[in-house]
Structures are given as structure tokens and as C-alpha cells.
mmCIF file of the N, C-alpha and C atoms, coordinates in Angstrom:
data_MODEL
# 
_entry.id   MODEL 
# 
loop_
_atom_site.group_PDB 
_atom_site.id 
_atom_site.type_symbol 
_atom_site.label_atom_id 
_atom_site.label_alt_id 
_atom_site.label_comp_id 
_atom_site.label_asym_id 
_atom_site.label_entity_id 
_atom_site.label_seq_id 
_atom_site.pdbx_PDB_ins_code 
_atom_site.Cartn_x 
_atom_site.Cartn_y 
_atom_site.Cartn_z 
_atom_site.occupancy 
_atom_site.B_iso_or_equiv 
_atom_site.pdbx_formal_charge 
_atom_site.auth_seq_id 
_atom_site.auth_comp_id 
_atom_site.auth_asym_id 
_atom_site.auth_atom_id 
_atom_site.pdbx_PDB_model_num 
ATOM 1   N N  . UNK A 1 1  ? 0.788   17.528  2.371   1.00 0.00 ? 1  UNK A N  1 
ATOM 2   C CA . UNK A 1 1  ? 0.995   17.337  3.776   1.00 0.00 ? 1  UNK A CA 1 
ATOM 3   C C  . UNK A 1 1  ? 2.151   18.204  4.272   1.00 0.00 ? 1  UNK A C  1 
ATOM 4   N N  . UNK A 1 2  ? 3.117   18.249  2.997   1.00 0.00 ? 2  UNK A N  1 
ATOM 5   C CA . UNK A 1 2  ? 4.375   19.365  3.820   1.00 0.00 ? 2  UNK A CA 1 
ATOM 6   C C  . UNK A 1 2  ? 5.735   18.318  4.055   1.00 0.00 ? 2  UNK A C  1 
ATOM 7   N N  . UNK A 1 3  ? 6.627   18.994  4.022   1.00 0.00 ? 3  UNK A N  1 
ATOM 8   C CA . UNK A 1 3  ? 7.919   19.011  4.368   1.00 0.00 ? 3  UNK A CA 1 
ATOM 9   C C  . UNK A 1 3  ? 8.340   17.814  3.480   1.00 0.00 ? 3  UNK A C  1 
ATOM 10  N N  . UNK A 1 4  ? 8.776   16.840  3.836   1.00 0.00 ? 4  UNK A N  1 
ATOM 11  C CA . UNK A 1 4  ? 8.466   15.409  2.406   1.00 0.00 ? 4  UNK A CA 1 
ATOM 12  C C  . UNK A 1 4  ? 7.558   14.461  2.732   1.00 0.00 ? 4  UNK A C  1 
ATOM 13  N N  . UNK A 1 5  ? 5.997   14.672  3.038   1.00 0.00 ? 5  UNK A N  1 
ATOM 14  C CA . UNK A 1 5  ? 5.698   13.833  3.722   1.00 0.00 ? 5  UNK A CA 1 
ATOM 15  C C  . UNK A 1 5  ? 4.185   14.086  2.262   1.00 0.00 ? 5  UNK A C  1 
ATOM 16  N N  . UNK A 1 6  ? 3.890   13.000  1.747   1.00 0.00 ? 6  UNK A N  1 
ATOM 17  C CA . UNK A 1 6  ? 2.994   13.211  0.745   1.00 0.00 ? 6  UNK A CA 1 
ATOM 18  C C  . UNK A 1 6  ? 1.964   12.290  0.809   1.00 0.00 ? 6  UNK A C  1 
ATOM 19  N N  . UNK A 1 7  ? 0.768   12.628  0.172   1.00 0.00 ? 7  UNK A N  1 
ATOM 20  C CA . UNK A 1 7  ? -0.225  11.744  0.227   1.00 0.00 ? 7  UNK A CA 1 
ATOM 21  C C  . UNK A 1 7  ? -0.327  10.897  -0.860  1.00 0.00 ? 7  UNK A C  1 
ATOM 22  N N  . UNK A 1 8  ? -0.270  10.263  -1.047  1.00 0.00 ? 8  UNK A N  1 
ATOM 23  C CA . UNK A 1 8  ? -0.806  8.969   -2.472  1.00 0.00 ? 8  UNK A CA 1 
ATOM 24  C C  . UNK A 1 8  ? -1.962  8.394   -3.022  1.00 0.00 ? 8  UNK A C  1 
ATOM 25  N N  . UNK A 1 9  ? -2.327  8.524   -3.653  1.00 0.00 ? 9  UNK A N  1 
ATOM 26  C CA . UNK A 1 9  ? -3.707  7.549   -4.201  1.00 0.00 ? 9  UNK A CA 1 
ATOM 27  C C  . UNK A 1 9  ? -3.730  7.066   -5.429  1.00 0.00 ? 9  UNK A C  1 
ATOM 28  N N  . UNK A 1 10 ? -4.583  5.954   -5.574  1.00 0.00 ? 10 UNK A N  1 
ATOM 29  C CA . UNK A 1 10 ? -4.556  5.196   -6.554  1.00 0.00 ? 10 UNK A CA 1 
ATOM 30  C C  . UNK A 1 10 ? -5.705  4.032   -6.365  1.00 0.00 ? 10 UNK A C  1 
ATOM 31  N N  . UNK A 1 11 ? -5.688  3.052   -7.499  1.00 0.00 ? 11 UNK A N  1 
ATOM 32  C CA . UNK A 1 11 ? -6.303  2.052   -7.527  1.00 0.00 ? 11 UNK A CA 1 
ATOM 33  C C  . UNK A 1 11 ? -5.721  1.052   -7.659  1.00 0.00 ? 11 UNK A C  1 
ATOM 34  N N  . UNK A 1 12 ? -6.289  0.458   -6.447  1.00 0.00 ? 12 UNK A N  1 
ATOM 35  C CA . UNK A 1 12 ? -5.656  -0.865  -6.325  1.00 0.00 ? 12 UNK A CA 1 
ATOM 36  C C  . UNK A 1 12 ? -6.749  -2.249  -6.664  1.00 0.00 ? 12 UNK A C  1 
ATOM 37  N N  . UNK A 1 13 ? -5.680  -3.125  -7.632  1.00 0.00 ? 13 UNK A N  1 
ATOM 38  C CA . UNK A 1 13 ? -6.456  -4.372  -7.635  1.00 0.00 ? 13 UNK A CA 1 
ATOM 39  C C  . UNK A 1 13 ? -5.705  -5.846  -7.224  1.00 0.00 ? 13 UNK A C  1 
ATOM 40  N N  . UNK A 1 14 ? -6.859  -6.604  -6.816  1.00 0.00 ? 14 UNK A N  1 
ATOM 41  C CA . UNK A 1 14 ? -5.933  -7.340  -6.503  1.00 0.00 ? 14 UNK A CA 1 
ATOM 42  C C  . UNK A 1 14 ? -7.509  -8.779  -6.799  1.00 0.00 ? 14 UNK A C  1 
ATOM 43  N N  . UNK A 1 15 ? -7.070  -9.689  -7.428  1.00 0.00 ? 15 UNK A N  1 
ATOM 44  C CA . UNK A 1 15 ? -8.104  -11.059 -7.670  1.00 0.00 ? 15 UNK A CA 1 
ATOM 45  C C  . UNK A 1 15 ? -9.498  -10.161 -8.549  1.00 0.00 ? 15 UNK A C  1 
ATOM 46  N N  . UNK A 1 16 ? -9.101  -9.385  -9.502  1.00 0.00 ? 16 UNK A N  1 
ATOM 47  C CA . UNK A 1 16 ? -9.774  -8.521  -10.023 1.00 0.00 ? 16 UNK A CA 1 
ATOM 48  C C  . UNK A 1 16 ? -11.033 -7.587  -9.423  1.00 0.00 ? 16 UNK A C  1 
ATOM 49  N N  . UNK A 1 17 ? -10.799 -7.380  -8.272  1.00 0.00 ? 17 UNK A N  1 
ATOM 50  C CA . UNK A 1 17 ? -11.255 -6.346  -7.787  1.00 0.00 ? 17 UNK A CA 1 
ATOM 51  C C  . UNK A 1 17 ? -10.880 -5.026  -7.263  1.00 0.00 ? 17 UNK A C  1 
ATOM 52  N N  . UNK A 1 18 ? -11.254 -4.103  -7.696  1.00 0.00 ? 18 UNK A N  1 
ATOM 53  C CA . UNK A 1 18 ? -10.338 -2.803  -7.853  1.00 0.00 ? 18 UNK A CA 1 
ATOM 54  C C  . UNK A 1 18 ? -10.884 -1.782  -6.197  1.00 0.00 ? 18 UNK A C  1 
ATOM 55  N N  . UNK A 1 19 ? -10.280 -1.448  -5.459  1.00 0.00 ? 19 UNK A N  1 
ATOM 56  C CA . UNK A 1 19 ? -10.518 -0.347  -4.151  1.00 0.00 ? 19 UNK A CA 1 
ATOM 57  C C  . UNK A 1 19 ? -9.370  1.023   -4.435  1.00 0.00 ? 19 UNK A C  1 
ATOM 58  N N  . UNK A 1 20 ? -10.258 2.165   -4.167  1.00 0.00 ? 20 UNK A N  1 
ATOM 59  C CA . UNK A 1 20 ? -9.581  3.234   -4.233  1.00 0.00 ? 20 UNK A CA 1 
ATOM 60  C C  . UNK A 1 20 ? -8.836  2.835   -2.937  1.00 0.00 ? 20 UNK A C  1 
ATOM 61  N N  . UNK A 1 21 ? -7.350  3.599   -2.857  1.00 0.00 ? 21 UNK A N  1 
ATOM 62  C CA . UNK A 1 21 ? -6.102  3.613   -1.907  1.00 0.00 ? 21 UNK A CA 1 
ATOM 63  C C  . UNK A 1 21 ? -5.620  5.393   -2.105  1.00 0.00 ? 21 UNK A C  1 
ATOM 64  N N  . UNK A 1 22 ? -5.481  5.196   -0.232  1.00 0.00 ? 22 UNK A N  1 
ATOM 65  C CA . UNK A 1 22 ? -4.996  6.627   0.025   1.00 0.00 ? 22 UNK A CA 1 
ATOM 66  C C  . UNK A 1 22 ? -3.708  6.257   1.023   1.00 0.00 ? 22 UNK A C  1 
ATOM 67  N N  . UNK A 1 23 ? -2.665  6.265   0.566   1.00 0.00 ? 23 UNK A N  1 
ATOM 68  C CA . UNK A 1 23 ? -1.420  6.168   1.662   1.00 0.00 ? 23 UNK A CA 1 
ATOM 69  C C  . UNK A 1 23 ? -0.581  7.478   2.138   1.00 0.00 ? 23 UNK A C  1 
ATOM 70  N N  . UNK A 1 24 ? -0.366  7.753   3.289   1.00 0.00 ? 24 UNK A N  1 
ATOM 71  C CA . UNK A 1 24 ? 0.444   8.744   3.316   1.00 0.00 ? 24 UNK A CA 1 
ATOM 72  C C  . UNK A 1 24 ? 1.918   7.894   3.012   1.00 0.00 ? 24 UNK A C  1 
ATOM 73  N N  . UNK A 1 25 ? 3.192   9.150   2.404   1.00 0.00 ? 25 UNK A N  1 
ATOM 74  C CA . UNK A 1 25 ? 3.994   8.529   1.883   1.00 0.00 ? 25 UNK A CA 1 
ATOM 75  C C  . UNK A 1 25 ? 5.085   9.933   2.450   1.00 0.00 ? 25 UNK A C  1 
ATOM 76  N N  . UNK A 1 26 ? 6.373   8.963   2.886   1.00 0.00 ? 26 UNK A N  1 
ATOM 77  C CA . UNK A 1 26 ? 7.490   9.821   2.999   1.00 0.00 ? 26 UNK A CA 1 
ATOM 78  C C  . UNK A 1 26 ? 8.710   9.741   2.028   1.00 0.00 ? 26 UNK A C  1 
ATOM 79  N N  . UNK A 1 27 ? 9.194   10.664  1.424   1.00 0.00 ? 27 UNK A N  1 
ATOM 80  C CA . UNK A 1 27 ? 10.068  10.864  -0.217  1.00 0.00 ? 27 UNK A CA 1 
ATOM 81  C C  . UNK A 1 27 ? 11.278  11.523  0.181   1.00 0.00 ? 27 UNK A C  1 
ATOM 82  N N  . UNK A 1 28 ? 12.382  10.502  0.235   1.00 0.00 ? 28 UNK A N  1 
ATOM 83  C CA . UNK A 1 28 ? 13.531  10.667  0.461   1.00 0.00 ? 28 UNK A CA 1 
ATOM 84  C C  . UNK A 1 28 ? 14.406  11.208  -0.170  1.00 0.00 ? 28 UNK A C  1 
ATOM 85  N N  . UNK A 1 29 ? 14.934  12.457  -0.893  1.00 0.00 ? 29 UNK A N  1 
ATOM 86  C CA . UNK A 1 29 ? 15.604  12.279  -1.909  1.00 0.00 ? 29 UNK A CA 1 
ATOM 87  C C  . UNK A 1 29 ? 16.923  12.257  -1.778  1.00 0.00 ? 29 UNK A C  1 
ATOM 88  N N  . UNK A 1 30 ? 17.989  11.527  -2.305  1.00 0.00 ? 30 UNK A N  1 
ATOM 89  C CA . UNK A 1 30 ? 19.625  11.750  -2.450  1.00 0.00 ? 30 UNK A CA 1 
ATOM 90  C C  . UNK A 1 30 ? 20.314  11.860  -4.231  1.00 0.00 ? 30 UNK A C  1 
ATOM 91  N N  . UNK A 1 31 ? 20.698  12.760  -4.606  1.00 0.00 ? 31 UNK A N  1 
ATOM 92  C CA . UNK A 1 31 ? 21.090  12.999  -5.909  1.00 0.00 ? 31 UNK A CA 1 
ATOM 93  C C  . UNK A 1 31 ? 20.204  12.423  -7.123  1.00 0.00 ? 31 UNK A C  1 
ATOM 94  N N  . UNK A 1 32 ? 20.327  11.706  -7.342  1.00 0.00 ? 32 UNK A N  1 
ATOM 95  C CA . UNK A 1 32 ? 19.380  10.915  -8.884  1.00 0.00 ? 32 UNK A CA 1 
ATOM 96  C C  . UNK A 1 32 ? 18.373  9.998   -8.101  1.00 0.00 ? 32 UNK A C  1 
ATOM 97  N N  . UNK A 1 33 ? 18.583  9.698   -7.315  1.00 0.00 ? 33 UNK A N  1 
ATOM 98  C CA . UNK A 1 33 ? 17.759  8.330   -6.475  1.00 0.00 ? 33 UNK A CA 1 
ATOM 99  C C  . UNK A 1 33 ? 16.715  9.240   -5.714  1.00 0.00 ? 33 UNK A C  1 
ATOM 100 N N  . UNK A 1 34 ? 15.340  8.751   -5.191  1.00 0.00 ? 34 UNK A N  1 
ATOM 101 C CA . UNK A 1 34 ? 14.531  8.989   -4.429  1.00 0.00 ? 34 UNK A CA 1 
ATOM 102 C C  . UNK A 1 34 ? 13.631  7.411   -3.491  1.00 0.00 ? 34 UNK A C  1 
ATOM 103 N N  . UNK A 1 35 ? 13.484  7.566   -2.714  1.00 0.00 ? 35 UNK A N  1 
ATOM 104 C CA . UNK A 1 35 ? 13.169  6.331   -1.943  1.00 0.00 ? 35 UNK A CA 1 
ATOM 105 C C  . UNK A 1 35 ? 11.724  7.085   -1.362  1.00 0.00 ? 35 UNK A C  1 
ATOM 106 N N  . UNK A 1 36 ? 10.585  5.962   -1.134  1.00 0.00 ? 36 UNK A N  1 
ATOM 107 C CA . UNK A 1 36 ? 9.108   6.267   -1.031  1.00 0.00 ? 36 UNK A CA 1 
ATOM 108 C C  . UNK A 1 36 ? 8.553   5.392   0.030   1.00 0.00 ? 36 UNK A C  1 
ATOM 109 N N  . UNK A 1 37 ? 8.667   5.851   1.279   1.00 0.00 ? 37 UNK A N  1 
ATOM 110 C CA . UNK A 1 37 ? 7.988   4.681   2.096   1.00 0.00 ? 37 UNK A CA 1 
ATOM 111 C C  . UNK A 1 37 ? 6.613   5.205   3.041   1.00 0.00 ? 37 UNK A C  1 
ATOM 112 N N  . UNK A 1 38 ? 5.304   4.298   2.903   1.00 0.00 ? 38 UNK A N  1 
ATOM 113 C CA . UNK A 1 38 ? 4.539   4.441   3.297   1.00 0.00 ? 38 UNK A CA 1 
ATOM 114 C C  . UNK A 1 38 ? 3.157   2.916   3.791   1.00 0.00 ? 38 UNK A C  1 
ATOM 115 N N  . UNK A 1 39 ? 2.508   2.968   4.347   1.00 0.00 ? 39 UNK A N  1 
ATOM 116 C CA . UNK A 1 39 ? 1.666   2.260   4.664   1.00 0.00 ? 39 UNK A CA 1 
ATOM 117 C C  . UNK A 1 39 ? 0.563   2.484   4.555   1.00 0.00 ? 39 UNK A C  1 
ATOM 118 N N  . UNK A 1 40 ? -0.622  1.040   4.292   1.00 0.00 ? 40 UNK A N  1 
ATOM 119 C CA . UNK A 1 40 ? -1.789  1.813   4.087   1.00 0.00 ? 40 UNK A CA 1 
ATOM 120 C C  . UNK A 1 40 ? -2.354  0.129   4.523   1.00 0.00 ? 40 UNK A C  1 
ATOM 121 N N  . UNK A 1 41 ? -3.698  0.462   5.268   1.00 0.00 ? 41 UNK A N  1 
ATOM 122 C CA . UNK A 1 41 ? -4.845  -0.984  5.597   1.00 0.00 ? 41 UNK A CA 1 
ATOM 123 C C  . UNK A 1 41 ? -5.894  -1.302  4.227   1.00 0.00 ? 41 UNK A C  1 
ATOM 124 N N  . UNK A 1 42 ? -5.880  -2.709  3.685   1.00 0.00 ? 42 UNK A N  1 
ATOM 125 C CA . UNK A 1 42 ? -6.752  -3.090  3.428   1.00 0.00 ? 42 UNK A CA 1 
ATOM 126 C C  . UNK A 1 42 ? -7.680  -4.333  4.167   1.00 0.00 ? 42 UNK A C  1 
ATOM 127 N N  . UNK A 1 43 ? -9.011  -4.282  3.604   1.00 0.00 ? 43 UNK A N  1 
ATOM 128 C CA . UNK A 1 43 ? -9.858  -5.420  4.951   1.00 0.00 ? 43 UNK A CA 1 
ATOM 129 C C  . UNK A 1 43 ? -9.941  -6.081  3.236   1.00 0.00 ? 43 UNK A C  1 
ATOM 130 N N  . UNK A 1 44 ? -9.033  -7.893  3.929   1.00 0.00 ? 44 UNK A N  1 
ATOM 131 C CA . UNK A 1 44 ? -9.204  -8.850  3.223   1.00 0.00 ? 44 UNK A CA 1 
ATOM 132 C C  . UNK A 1 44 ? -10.353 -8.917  2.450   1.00 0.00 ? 44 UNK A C  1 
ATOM 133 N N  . UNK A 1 45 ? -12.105 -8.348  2.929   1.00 0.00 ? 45 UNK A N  1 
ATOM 134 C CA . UNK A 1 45 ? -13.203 -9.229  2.749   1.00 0.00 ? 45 UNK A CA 1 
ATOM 135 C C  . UNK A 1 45 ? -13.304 -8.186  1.264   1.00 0.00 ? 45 UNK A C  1 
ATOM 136 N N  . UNK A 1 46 ? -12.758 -7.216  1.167   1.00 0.00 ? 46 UNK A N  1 
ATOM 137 C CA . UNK A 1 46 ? -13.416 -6.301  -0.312  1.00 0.00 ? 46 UNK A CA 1 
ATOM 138 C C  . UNK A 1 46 ? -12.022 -6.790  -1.147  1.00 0.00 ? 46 UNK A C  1 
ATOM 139 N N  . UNK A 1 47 ? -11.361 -7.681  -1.093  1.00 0.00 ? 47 UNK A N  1 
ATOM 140 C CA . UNK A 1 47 ? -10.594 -8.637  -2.250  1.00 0.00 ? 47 UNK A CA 1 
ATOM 141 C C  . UNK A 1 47 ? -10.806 -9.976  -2.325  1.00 0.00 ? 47 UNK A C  1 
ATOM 142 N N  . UNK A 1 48 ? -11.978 -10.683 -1.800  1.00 0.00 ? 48 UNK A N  1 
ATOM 143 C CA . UNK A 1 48 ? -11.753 -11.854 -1.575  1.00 0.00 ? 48 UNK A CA 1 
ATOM 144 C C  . UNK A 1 48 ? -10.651 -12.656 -1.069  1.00 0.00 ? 48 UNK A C  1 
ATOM 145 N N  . UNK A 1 49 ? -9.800  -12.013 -0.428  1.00 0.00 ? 49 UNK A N  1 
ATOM 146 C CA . UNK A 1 49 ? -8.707  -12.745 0.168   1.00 0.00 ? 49 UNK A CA 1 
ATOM 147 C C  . UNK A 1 49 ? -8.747  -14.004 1.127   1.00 0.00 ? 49 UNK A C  1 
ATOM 148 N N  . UNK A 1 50 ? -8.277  -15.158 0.977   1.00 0.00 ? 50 UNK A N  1 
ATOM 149 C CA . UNK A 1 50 ? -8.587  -16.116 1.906   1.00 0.00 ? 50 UNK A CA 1 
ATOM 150 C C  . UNK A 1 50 ? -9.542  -16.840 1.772   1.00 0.00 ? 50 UNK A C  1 
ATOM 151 N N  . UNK A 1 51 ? -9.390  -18.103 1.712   1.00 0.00 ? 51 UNK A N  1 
ATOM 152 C CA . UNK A 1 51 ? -10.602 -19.234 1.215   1.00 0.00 ? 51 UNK A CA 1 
ATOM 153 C C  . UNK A 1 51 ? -10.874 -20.317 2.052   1.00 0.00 ? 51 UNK A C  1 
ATOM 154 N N  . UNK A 1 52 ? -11.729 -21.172 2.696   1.00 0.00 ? 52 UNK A N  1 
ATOM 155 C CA . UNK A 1 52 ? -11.278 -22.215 3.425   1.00 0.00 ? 52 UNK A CA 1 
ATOM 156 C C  . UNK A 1 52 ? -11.174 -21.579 4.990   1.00 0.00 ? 52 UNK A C  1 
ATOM 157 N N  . UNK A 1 53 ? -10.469 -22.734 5.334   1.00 0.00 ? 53 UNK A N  1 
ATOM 158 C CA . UNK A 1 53 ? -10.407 -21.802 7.168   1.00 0.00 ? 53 UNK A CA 1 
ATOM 159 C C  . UNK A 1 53 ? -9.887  -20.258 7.240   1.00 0.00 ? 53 UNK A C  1 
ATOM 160 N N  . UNK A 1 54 ? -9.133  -19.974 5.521   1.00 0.00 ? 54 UNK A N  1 
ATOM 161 C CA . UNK A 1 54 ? -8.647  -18.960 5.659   1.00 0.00 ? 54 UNK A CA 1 
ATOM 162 C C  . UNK A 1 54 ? -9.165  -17.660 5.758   1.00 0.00 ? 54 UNK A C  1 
ATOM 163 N N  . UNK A 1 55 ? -10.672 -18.214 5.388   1.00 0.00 ? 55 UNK A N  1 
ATOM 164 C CA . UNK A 1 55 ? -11.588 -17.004 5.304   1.00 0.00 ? 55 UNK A CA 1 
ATOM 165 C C  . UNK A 1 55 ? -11.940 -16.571 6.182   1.00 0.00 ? 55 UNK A C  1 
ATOM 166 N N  . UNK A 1 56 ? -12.291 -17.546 7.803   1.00 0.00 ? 56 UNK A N  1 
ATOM 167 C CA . UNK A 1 56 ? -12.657 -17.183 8.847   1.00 0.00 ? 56 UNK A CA 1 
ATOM 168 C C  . UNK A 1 56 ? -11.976 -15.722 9.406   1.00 0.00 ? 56 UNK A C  1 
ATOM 169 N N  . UNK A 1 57 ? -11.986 -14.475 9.696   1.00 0.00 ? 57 UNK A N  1 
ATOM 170 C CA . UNK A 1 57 ? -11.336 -13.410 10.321  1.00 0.00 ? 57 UNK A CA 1 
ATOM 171 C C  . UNK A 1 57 ? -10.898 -14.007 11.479  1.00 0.00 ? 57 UNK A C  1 
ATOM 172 N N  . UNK A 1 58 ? -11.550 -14.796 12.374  1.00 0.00 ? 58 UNK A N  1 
ATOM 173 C CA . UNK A 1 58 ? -10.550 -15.333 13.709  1.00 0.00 ? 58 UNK A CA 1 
ATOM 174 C C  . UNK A 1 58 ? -9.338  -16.084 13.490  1.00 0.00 ? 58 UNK A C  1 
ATOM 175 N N  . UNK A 1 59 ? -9.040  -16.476 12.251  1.00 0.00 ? 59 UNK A N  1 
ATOM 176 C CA . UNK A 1 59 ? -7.724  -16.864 12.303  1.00 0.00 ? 59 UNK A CA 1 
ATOM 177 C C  . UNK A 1 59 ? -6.529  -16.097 11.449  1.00 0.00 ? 59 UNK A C  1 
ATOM 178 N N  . UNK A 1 60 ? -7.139  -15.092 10.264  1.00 0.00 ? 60 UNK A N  1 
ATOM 179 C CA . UNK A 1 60 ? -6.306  -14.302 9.841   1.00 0.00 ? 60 UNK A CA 1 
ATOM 180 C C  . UNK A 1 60 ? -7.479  -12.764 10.220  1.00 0.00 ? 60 UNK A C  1 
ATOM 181 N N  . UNK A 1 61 ? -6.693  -11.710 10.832  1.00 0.00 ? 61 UNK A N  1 
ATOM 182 C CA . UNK A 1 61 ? -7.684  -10.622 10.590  1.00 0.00 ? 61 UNK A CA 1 
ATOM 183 C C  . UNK A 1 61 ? -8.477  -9.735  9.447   1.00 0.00 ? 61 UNK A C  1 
ATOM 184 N N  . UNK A 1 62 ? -9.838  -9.583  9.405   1.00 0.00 ? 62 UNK A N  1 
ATOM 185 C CA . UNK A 1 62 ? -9.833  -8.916  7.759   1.00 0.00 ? 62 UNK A CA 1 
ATOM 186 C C  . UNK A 1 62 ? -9.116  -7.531  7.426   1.00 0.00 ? 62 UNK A C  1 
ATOM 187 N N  . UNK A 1 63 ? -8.290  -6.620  8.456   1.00 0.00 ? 63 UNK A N  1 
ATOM 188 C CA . UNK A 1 63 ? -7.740  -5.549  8.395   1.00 0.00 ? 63 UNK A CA 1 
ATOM 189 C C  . UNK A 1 63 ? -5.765  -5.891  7.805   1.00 0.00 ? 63 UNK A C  1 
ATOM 190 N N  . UNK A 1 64 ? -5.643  -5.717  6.912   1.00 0.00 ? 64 UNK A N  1 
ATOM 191 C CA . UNK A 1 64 ? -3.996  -6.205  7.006   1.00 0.00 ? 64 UNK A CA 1 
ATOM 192 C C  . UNK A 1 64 ? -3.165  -4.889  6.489   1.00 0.00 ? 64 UNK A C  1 
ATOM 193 N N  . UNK A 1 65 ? -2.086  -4.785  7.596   1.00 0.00 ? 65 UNK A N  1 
ATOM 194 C CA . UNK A 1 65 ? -1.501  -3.409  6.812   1.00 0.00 ? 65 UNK A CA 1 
ATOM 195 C C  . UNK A 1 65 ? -0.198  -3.980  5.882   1.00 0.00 ? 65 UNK A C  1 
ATOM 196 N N  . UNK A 1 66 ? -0.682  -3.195  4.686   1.00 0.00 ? 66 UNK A N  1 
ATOM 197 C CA . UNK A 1 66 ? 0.766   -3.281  3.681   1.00 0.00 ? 66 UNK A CA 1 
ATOM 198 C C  . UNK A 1 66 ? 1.728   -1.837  3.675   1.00 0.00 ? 66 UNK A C  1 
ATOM 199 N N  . UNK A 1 67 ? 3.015   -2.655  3.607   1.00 0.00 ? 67 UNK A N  1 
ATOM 200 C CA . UNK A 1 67 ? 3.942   -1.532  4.151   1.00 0.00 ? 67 UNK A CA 1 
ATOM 201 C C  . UNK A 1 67 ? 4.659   -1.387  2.835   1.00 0.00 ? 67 UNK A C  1 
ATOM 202 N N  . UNK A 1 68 ? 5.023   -0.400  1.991   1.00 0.00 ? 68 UNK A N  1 
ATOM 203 C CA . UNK A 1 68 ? 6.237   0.057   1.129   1.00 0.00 ? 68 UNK A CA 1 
ATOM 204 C C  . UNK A 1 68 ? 7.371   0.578   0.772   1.00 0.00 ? 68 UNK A C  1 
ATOM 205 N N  . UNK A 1 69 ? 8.401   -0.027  0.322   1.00 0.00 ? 69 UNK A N  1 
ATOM 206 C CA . UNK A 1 69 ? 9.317   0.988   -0.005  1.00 0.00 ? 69 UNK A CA 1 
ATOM 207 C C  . UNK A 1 69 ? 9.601   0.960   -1.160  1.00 0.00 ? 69 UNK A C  1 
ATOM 208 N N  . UNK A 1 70 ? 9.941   2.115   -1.713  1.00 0.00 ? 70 UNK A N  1 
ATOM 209 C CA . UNK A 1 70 ? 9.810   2.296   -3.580  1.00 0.00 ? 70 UNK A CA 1 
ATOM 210 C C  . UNK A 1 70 ? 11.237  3.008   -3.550  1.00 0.00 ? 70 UNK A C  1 
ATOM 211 N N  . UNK A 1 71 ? 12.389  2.435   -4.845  1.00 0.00 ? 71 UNK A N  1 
ATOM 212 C CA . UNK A 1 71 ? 12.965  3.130   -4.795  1.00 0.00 ? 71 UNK A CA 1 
ATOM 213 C C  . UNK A 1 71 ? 13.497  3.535   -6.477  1.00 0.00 ? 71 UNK A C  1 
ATOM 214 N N  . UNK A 1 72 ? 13.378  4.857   -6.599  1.00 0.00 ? 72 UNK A N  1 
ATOM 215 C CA . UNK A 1 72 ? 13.372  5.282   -7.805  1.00 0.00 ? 72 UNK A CA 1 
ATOM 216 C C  . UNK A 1 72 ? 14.375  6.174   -8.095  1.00 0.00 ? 72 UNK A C  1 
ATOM 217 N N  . UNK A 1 73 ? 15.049  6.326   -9.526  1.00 0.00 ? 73 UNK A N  1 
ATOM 218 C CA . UNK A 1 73 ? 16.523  6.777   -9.894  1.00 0.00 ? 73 UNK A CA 1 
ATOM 219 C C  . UNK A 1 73 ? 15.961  7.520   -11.152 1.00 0.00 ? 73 UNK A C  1 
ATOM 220 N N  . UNK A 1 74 ? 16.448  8.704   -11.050 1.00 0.00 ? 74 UNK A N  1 
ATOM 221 C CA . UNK A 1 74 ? 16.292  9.568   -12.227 1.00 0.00 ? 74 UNK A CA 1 
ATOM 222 C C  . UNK A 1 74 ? 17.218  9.092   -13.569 1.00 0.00 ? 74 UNK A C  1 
ATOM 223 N N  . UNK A 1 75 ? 16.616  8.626   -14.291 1.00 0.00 ? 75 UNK A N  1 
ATOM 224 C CA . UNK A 1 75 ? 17.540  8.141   -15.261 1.00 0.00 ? 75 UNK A CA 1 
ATOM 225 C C  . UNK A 1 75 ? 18.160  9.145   -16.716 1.00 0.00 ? 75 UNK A C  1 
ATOM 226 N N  . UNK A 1 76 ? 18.534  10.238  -16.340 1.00 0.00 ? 76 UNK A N  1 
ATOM 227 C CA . UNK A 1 76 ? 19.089  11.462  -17.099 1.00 0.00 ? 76 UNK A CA 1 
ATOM 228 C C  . UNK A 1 76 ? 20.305  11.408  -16.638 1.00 0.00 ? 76 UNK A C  1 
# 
């Protein structure tokens, strides 16, 4: 993407069901430390998330964004 602004992917699981994930991600760096923050939507219904009234989408939405921050230290 350029400048520190990076793309991410991976597999994510969650109640043993696995969805490919694409987050864009911004990479901070200061001396040994680097910090990683980015966001990405998953729809509750491809994890089974929510059971009970919880399942209904009118009371929780099936789109939920998860937000990150990662922070990582060069350990040399």
C-alpha cells in the first residue's frame, strides 16, 4: 500500500470455524518497538456467533468491526 500503511492477511478462527482475513494495517516504528493498528469486519453468521435472542441480527448486527493494536519489540 506504501508509506507504512500495509495490508494483512490471514486465517482467522474463531468456534472452530476458519474465514480468510484481509486488514489494512498501519506500522509504527520507534527504535526496538513497532506498534500495528488496523481494522477489519466480520458477519457474526460465518462464526456462529450468538445463540438465543442473540442470534436474531435485529438485536446484535451480523457485521461487527474488530479493531487492533499490536505492539511488538525487537528483542536483540
Amino acid at each position: 500500500m506504501g508509506g507504512n500503511r500495509y495490508e494483512v492477511a490471514g486465517q482467522l478462527t474463531i468456534k472452530g470455524r476458519t474465514q480468510a482475513v484481509t486488514a489494512p494495517a498501519t506500522v509504527s516504528i520507534q527504535g526496538n518497538n513497532a506498534s500495528f493498528d488496523g481494522a477489519f469486519v466480520i458477519r457474526r453468521a460465518d462464526f456462529t456467533i450468538g445463540e438465543g435472542a442473540w442470534a436474531d441480527f435485529g438485536t446484535v448486527a451480523n457485521e461487527v468491526q474488530i479493531r487492533f493494536h499490536i505492539l511488538a519489540t525487537n528483542g536483540k
